[in-house]
N, C-alpha and C positions, 0 to 999 in steps of 0.2 A: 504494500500500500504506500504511495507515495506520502511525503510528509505534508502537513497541513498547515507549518507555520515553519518558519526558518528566522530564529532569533539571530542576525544576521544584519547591520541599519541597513545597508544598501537593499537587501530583500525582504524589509516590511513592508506588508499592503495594508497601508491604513484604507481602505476603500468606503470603508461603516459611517455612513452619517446620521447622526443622534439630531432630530431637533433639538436647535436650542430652547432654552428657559429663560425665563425672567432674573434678568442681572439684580441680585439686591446683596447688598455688602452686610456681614454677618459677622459676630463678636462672639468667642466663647474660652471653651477650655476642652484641649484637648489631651489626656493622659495616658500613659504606657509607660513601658521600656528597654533600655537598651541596656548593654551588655556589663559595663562599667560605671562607677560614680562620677562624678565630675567633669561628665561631657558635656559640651554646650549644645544644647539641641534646636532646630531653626526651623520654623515653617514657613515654608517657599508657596508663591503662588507663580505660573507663568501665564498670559494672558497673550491667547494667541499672533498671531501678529508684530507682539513687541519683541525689543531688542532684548531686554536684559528681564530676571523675575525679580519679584517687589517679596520683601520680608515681611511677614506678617505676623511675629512673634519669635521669642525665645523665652530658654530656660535652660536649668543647669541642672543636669541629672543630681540624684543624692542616694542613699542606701539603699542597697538593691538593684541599680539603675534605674532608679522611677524617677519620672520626671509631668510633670503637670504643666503643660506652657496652654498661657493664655495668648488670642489673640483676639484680631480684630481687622476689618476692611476686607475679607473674604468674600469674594464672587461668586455667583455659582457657576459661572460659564468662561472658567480657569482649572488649568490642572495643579493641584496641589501637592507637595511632597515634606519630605522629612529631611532634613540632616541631623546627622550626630557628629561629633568632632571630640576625637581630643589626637592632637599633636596629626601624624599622617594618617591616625586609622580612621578613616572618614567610612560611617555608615549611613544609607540611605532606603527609603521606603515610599515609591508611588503610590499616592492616593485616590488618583484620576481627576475626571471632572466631577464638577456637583459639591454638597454639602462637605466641610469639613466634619468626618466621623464620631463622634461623641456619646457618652454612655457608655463606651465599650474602650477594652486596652489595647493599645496599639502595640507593636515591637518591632523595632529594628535589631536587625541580627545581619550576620556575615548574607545568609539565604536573601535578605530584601535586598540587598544591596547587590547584586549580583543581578537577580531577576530586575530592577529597575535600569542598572548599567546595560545588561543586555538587550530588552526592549526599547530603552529608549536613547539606545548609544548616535544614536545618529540624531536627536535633539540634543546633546551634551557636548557644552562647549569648554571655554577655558576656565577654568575657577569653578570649572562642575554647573556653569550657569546653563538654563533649562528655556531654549526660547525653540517657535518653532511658528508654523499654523496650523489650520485646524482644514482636515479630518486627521493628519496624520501626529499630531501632535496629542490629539487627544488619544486618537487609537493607539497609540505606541504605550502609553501610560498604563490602558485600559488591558494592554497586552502582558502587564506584568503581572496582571493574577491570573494569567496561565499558569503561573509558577510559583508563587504565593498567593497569601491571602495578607491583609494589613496585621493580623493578630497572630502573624510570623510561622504559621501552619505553612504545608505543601497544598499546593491547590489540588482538587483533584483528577484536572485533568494531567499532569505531571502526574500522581500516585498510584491513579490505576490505568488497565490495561485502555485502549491498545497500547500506555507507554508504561507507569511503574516498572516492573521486574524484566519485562519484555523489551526492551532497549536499552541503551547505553544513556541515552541523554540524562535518568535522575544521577547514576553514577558520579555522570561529569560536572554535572550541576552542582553537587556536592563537594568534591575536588577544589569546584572553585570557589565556595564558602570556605572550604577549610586554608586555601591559598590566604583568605584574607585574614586568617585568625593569626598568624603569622604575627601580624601586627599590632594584636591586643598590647603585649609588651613593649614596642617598640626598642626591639632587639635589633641585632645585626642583620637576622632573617628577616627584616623588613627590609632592610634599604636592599637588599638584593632583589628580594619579591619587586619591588616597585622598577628599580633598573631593569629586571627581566622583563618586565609588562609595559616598558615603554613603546613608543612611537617605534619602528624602523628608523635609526637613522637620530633619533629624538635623545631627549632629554629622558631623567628618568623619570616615571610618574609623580606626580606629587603628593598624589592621597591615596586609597585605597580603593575611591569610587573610580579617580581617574586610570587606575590600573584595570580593573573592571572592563570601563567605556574603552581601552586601548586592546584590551582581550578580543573584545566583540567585533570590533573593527580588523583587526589585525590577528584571526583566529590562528593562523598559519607561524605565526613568529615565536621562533625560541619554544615551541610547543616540549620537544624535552626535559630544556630545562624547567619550564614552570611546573610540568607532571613532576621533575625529580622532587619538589619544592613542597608539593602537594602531598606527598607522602607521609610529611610530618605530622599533618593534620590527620591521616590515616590511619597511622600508628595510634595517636592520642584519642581518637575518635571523637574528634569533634560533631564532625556530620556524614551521617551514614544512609545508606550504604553509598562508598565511594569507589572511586577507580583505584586496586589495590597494585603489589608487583606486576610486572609485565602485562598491564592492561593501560599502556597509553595511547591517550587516539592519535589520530592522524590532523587531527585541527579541533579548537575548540569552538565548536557549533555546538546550538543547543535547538535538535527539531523535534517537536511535538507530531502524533501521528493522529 
């Protein structure tokens, strides 16, 4: 059966046009969390069209990684997302278009961040800023709960068949959550991680998202050594089931069937 999606930016088909809704600017609080204390955590909106996305709140994780950020001036007809920061381990989690989510706990983990960089690699620019238009800007967003969910689950089109057990892709999906875990400590094994995951020819990434967006783009490159890299997180079992001994691909694609 051929593949049904190809996380891939140059072979997104955002084709899907949602009417729009009624623009009205919204204030709240939204709360989760992520992996570590004292990450600064940022809610981005991008509004189709424009250059750069407008901040729409922060907060600063605390015990447990929970974090509670208020905001305010949220549109509905903007894609919204997450950052977390501390120092290169940037995490991230698309929220799409519509309401910012509430009531419920959000999570950013290595897994959002990965399925956002993948999806929506071809709207990710310099400084991880998120501009684009719309259909494909929104659909690229919308595209990342093929492979999570915002409350940091596997989606389930990712977990069962025709993909779960029956392909490579949750494996490799995995691999490269565990590539980013590298960085929780901001060890030696980052600065390499992110050299490995640069541009052809580039600089080395700067954050974790941008290593991510340079994977998706550039699936072909250094492919060994990031699998040799991936191993550690394997070992440790951060995120499972992954790509173990002598099971590296040939390129990091992620196709959904």
């Amino acid at each position: 059966m051929p593949s049904r999606r190809l996380f891939i930016p140059l072979l997104i088909a955002a084709l899907l046009v949602v009417a729009p809704g009624a623009a009205s600017a919204a204030s709240g609080t939204i709360a989760g969390t992520v992996p570590q204390h004292a990450m600064r955590v940022v809610l981005m909106e991008a509004a189709p069209g424009t250059k750069a996305p407008v901040r729409l709140g922060s907060a600063r994780s605390g015990p447990g990684g929970r974090f509670a950020l208020h905001f305010s001036g949220a549109e509905v007809e903007t894609v919204k997302y997450l950052l977390a920061t501390r120092g290169t381990y940037r995490l991230a989690l698309a929220l799409g278009e519509g309401a910012v989510p509430r009531g419920r706990q959000v999570k950013l983990t290595e897994r959002t961040t990965v399925a956002m960089g993948f999806a929506m690699a071809q709207f990710i620019g310099a400084g991880d800023r998120v501009s684009g238009t719309n259909p494909g800007l929104r659909n690229a967003a919308a595209m990342s709960y093929d492979l999570v969910g915002d409350e940091g689950g596997l989606s389930k089109v990712l977990r069962e068949f025709p993909n779960g057990g029956s392909t490579s892709t949750l494996p490799t999906f995995n691999s490269l959550a565990n590539l980013l875990t590298i960085c929780r400590r901001q060890a030696v094994g980052c600065a390499r991680l992110l050299a490995k995951a640069r541009m052809p020819g580039g600089a080395p990434a700067a954050d974790t998202l941008a290593a991510v967006v340079n994977i998706a783009r550039y699936p072909w490159h250094d492919v060994r050594g990031l699998y040799k890299l991936s191993l550690g997180g394997h070992v440790r079992g951060h995120w499972q089931p992954s790509l173990g001994e002598g099971e590296a691909p040939d390129a990091w694609t992620l196709a959904l069937l």
